[in-house]
N, CA, C and O atoms as a GROMACS GRO file, in nm:
protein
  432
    1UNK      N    1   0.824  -4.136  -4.053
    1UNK     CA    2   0.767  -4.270  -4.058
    1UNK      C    3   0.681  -4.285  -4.184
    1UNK      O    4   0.622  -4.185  -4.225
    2UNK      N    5   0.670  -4.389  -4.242
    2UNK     CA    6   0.553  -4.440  -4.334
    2UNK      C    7   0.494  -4.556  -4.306
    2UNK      O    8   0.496  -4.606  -4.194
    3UNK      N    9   0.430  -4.613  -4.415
    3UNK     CA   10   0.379  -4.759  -4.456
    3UNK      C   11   0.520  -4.865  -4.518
    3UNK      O   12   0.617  -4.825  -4.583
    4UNK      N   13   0.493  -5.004  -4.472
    4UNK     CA   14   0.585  -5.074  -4.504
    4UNK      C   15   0.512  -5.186  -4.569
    4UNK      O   16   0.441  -5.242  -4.485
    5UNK      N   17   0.501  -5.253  -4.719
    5UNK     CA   18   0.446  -5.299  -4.748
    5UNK      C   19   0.504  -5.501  -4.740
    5UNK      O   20   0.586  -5.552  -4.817
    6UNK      N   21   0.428  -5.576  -4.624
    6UNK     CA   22   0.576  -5.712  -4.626
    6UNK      C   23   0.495  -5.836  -4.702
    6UNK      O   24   0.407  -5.833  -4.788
    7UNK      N   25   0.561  -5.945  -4.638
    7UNK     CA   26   0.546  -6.071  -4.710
    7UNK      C   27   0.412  -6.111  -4.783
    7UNK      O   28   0.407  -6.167  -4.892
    8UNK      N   29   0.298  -6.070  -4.701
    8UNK     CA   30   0.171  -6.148  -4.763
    8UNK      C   31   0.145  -6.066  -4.896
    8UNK      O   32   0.043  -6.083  -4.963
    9UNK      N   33   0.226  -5.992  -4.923
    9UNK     CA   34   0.221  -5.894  -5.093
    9UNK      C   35   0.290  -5.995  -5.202
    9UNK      O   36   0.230  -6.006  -5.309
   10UNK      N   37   0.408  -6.067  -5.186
   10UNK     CA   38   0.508  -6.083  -5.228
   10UNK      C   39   0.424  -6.170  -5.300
   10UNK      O   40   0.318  -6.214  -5.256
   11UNK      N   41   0.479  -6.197  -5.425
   11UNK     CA   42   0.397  -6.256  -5.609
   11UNK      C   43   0.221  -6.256  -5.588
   11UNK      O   44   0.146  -6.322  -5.660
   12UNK      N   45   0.178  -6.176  -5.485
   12UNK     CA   46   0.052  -6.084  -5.497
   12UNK      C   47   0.028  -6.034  -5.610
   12UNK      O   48  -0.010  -6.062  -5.724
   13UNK      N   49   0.075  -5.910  -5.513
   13UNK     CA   50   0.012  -5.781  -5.644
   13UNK      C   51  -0.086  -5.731  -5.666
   13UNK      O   52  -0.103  -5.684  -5.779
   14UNK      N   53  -0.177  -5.723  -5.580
   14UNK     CA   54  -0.309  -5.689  -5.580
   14UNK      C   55  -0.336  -5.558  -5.668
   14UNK      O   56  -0.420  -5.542  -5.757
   15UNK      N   57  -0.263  -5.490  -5.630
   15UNK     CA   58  -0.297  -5.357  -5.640
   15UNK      C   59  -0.373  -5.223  -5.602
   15UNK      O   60  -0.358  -5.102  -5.612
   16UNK      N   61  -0.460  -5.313  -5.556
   16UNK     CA   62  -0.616  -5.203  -5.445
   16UNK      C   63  -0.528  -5.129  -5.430
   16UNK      O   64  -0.509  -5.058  -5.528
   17UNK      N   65  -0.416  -5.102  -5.286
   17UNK     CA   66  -0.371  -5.002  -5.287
   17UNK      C   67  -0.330  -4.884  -5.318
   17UNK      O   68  -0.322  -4.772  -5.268
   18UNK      N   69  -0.298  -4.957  -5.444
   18UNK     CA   70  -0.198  -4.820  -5.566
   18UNK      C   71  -0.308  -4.729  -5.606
   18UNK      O   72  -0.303  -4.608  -5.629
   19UNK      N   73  -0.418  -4.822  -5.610
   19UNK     CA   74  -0.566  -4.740  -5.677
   19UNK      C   75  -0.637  -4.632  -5.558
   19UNK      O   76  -0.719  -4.542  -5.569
   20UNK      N   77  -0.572  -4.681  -5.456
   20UNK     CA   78  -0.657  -4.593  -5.372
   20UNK      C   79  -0.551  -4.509  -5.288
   20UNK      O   80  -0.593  -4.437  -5.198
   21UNK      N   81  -0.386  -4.517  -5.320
   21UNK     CA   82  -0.348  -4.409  -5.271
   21UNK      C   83  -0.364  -4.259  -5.350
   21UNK      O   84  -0.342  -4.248  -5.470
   22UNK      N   85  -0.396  -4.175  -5.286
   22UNK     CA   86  -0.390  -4.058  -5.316
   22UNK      C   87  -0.254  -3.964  -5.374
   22UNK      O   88  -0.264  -3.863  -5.443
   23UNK      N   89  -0.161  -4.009  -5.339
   23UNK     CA   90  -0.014  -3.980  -5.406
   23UNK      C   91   0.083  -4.010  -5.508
   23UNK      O   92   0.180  -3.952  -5.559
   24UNK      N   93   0.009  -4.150  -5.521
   24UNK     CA   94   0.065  -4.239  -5.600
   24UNK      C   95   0.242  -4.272  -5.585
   24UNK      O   96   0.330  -4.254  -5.670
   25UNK      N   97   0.252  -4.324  -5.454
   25UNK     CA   98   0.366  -4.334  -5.417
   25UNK      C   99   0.398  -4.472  -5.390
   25UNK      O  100   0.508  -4.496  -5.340
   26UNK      N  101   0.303  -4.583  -5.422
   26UNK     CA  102   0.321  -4.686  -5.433
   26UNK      C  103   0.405  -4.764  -5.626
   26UNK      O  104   0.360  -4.767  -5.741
   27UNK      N  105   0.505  -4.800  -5.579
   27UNK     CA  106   0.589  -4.864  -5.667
   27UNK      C  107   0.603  -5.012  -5.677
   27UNK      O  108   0.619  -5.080  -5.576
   28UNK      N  109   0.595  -5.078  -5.835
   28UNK     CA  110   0.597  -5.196  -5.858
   28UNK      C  111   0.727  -5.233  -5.872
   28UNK      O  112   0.794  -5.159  -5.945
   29UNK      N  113   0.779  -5.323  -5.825
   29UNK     CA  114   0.881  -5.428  -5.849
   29UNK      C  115   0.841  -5.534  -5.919
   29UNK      O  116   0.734  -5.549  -5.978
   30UNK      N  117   0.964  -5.632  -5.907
   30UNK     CA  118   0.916  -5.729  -6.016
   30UNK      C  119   0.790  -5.826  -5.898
   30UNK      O  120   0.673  -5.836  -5.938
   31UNK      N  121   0.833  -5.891  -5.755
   31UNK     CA  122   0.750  -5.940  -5.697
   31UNK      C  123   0.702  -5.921  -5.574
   31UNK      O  124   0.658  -6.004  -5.495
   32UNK      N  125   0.718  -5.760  -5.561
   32UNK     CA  126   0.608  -5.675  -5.469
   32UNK      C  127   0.610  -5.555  -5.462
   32UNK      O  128   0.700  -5.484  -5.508
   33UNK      N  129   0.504  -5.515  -5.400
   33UNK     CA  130   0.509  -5.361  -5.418
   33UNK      C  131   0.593  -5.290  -5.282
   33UNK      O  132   0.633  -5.347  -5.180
   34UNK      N  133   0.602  -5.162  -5.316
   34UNK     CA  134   0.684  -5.084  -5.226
   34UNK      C  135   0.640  -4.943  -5.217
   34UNK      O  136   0.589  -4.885  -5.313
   35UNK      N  137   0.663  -4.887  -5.098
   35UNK     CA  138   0.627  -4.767  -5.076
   35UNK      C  139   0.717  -4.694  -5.065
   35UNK      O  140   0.815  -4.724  -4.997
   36UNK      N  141   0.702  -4.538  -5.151
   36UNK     CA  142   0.816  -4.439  -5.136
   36UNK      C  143   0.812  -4.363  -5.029
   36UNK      O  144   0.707  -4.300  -5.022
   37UNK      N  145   0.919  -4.338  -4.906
   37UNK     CA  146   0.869  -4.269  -4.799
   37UNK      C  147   0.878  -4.130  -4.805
   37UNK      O  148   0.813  -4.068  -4.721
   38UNK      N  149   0.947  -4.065  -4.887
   38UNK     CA  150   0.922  -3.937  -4.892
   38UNK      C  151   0.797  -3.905  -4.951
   38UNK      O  152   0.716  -3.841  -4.885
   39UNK      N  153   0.769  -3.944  -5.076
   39UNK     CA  154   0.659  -3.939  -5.126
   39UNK      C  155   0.496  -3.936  -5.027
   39UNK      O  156   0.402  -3.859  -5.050
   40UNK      N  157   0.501  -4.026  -4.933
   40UNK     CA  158   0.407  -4.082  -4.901
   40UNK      C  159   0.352  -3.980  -4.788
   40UNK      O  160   0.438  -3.922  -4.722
   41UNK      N  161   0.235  -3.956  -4.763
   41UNK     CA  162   0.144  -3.894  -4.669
   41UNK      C  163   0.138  -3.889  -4.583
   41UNK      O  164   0.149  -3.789  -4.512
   42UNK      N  165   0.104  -4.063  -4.536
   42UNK     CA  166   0.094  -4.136  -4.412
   42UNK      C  167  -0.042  -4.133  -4.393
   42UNK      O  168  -0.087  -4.181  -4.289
   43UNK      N  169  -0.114  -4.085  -4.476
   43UNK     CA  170  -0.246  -4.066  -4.451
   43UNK      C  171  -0.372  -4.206  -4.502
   43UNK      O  172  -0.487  -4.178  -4.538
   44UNK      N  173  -0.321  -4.344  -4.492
   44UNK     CA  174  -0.336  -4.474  -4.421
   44UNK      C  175  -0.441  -4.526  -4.511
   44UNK      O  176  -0.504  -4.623  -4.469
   45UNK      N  177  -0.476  -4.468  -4.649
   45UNK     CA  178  -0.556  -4.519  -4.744
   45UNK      C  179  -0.556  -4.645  -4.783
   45UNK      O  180  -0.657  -4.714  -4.799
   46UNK      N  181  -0.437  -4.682  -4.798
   46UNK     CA  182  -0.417  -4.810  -4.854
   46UNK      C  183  -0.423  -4.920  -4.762
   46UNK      O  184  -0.472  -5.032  -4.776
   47UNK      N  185  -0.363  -4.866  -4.665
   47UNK     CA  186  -0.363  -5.050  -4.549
   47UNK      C  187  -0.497  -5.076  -4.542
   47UNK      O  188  -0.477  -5.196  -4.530
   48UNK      N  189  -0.634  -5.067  -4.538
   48UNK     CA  190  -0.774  -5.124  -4.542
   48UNK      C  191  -0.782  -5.173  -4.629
   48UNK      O  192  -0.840  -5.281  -4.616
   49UNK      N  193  -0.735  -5.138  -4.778
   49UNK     CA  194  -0.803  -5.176  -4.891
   49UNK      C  195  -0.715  -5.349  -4.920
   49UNK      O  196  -0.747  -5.453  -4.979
   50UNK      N  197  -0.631  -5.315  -4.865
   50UNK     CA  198  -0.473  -5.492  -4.862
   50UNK      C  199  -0.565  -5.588  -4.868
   50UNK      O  200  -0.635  -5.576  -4.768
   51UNK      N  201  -0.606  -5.686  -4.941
   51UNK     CA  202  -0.729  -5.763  -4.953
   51UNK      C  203  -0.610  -5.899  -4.853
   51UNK      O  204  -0.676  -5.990  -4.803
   52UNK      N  205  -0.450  -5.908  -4.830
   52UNK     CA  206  -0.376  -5.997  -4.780
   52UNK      C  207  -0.343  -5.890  -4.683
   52UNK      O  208  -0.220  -5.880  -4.688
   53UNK      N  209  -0.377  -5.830  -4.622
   53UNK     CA  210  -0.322  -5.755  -4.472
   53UNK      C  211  -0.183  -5.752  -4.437
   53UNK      O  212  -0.121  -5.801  -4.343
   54UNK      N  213  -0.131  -5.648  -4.590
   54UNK     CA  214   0.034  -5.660  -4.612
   54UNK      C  215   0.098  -5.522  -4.575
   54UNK      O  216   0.217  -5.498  -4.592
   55UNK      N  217  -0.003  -5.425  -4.518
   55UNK     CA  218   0.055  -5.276  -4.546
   55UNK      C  219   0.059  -5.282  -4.358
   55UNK      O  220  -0.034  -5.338  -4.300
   56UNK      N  221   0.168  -5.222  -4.285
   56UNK     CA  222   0.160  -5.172  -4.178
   56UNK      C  223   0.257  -5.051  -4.182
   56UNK      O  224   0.339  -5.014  -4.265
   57UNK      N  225   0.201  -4.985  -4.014
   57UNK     CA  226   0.266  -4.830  -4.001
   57UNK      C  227   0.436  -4.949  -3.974
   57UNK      O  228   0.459  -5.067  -3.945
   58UNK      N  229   0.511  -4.832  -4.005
   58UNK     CA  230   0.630  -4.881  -4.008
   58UNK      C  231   0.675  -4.891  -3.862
   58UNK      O  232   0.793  -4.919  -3.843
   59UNK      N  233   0.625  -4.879  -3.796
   59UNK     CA  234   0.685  -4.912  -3.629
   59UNK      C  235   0.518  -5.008  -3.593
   59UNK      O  236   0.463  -5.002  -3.484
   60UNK      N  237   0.485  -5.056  -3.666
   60UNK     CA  238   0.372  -5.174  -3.612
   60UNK      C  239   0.427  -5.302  -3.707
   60UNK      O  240   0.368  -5.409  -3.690
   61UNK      N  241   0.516  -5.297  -3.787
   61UNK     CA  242   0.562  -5.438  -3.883
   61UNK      C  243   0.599  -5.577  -3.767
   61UNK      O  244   0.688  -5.598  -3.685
   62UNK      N  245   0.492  -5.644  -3.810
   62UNK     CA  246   0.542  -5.749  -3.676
   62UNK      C  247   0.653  -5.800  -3.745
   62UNK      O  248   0.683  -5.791  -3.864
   63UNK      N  249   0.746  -5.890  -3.585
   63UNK     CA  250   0.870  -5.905  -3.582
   63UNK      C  251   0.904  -5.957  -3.699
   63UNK      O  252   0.977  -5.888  -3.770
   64UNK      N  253   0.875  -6.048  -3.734
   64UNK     CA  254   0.908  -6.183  -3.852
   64UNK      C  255   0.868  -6.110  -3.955
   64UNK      O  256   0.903  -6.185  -4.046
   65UNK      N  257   0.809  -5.998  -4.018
   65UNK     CA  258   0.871  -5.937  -4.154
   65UNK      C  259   0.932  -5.795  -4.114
   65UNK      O  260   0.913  -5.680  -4.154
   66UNK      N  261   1.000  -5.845  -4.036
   66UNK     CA  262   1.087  -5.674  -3.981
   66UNK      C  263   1.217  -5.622  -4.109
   66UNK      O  264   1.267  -5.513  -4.135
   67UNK      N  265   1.237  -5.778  -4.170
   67UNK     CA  266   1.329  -5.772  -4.296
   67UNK      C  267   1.279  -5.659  -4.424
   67UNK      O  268   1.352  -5.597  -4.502
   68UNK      N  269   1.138  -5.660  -4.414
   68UNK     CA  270   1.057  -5.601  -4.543
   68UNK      C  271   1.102  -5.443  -4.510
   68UNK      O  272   1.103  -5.362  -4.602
   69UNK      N  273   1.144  -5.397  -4.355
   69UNK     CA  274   1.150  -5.250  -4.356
   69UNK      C  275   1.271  -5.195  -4.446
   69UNK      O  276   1.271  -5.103  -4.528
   70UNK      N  277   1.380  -5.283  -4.403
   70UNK     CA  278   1.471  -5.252  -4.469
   70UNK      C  279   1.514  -5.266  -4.637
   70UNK      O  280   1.587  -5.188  -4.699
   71UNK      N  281   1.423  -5.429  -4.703
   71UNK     CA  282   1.385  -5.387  -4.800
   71UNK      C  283   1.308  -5.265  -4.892
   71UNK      O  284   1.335  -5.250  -5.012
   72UNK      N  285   1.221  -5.189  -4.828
   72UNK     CA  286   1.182  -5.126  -4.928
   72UNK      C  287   1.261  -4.980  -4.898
   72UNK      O  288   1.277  -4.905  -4.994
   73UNK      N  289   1.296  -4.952  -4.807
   73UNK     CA  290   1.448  -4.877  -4.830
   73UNK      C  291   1.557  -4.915  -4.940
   73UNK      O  292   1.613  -4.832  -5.011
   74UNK      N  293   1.573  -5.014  -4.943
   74UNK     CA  294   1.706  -5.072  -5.007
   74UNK      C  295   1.627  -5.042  -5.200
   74UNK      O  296   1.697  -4.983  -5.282
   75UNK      N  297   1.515  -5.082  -5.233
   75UNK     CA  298   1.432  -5.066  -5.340
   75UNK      C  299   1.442  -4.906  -5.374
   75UNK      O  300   1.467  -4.876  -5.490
   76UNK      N  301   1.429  -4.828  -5.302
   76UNK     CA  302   1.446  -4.681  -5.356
   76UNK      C  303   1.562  -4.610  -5.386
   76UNK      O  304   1.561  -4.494  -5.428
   77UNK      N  305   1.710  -4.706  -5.356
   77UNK     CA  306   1.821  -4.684  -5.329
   77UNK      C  307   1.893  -4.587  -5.458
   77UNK      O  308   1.959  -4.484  -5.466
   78UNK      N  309   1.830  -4.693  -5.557
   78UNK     CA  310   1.916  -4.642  -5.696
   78UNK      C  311   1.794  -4.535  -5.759
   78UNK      O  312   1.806  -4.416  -5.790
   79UNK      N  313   1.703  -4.603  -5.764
   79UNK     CA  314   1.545  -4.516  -5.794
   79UNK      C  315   1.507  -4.358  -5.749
   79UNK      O  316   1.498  -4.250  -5.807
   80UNK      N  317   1.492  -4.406  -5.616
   80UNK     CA  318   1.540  -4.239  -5.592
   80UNK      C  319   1.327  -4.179  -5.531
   80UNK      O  320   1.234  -4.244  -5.484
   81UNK      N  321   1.342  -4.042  -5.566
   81UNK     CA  322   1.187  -4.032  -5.543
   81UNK      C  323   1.139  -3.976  -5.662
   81UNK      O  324   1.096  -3.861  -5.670
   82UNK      N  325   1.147  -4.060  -5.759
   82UNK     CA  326   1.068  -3.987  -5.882
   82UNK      C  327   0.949  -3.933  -5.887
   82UNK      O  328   0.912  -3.926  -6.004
   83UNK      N  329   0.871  -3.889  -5.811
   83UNK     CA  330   0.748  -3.809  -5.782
   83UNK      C  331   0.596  -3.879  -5.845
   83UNK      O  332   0.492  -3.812  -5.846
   84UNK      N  333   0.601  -4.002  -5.887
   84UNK     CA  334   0.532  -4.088  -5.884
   84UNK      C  335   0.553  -4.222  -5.934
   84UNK      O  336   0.648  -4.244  -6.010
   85UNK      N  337   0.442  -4.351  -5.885
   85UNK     CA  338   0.487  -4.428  -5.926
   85UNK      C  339   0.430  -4.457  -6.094
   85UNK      O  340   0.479  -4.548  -6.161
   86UNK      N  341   0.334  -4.378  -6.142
   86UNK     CA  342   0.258  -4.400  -6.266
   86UNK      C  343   0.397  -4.323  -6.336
   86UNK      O  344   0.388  -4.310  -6.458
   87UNK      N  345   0.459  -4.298  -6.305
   87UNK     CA  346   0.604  -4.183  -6.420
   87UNK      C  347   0.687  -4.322  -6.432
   87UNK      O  348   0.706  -4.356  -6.549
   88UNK      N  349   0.745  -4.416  -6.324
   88UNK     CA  350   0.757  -4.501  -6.368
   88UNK      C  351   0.734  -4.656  -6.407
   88UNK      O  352   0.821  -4.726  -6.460
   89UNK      N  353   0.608  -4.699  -6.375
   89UNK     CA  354   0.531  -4.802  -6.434
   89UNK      C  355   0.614  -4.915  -6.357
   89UNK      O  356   0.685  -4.897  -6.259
   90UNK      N  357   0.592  -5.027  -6.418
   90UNK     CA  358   0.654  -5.191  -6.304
   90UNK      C  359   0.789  -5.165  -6.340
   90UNK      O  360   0.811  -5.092  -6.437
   91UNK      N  361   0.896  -5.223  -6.265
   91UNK     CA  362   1.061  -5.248  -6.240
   91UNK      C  363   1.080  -5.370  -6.281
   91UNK      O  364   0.966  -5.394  -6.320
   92UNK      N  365   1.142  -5.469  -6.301
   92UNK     CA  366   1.171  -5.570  -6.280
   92UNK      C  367   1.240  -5.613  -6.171
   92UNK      O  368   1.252  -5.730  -6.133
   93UNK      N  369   1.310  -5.453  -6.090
   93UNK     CA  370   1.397  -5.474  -5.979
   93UNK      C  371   1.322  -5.480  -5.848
   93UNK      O  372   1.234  -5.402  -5.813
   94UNK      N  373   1.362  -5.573  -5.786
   94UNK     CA  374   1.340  -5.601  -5.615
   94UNK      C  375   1.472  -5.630  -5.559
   94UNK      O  376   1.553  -5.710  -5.606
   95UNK      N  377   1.488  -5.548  -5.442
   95UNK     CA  378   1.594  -5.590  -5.340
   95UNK      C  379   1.629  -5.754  -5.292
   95UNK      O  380   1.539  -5.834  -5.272
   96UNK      N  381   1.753  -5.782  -5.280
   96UNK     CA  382   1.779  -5.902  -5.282
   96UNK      C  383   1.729  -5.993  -5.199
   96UNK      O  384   1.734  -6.113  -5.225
   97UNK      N  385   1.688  -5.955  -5.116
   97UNK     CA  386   1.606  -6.034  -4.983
   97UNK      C  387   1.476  -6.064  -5.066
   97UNK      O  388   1.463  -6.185  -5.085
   98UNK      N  389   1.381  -5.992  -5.119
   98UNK     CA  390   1.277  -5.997  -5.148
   98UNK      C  391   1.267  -6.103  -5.299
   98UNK      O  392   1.178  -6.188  -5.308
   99UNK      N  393   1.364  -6.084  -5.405
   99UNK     CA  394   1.442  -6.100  -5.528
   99UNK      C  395   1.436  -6.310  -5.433
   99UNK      O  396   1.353  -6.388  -5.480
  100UNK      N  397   1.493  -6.341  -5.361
  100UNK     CA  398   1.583  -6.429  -5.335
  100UNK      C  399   1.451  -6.506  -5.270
  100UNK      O  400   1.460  -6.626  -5.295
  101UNK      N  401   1.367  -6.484  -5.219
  101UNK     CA  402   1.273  -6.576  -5.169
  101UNK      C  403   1.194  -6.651  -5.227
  101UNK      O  404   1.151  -6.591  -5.325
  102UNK      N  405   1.146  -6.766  -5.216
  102UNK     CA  406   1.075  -6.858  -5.283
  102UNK      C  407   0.970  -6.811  -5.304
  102UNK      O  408   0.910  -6.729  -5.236
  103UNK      N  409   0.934  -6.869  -5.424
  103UNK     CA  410   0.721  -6.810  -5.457
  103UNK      C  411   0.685  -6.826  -5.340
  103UNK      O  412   0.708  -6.900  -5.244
  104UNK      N  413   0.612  -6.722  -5.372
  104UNK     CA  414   0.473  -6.733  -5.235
  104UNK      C  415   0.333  -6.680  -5.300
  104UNK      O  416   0.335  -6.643  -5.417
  105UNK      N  417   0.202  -6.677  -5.222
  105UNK     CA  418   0.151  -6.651  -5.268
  105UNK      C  419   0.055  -6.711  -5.383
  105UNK      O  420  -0.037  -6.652  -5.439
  106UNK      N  421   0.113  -6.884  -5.410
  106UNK     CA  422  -0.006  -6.957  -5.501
  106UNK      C  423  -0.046  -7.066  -5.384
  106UNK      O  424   0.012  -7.121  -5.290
  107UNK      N  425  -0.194  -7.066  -5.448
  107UNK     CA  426  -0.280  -7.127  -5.393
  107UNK      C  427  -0.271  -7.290  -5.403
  107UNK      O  428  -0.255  -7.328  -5.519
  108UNK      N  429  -0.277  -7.381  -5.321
  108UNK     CA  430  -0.223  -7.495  -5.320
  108UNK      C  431  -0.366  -7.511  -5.380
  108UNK      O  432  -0.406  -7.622  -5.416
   0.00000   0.00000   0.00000
């Protein structure tokens, strides 16, 4: 099991997280972040710091972003576990679900 990072991230970007995981297994896409599950600890640093309350344990993702689990699977597909995310810096790539959704995230 890991962290699943869903919608209230998406053209976010906060970043707190990345700064405060200890593994650095958090990865940028072009419009959200993602977590590597091998990489990752589980050791729950980052979901407090989510200033948008976007990180859950992967069997707590409520129903309606249950899509995001399988996105950030689908995000590591070609990527792989490069052993951090600072080795490879932002992507432009996001999985098509994520890729395909309307902005979110600006402030009316």
């Amino acid at each position: 099991m890991t962290y699943i990072i869903a919608e209230p991230c998406v053209d976010v970007l906060d970043r707190a997280c990345v700064e405060e995981c200890p593994v650095d297994c958090i990865y940028e896409g072009g419009r959200a972040l993602y977590i590597q599950p091998d990489e990752c600890v589980d050791c729950g640093a980052c979901e407090p710091v989510c200033p948008v309350e976007a990180i859950f344990y992967e069997d707590d993702v409520p129903d309606e972003w249950e899509p995001y689990v399988s996105a950030n699977v689908d995000f590591f597909v070609d990527l792989g576990s490069p052993g951090g995310a600072s080795k490879v810096g932002k992507t432009d790539y996001d999985p098509p679900f994520v890729k395909n959704l309307p902005p979110m995230g600006e402030e009316d």
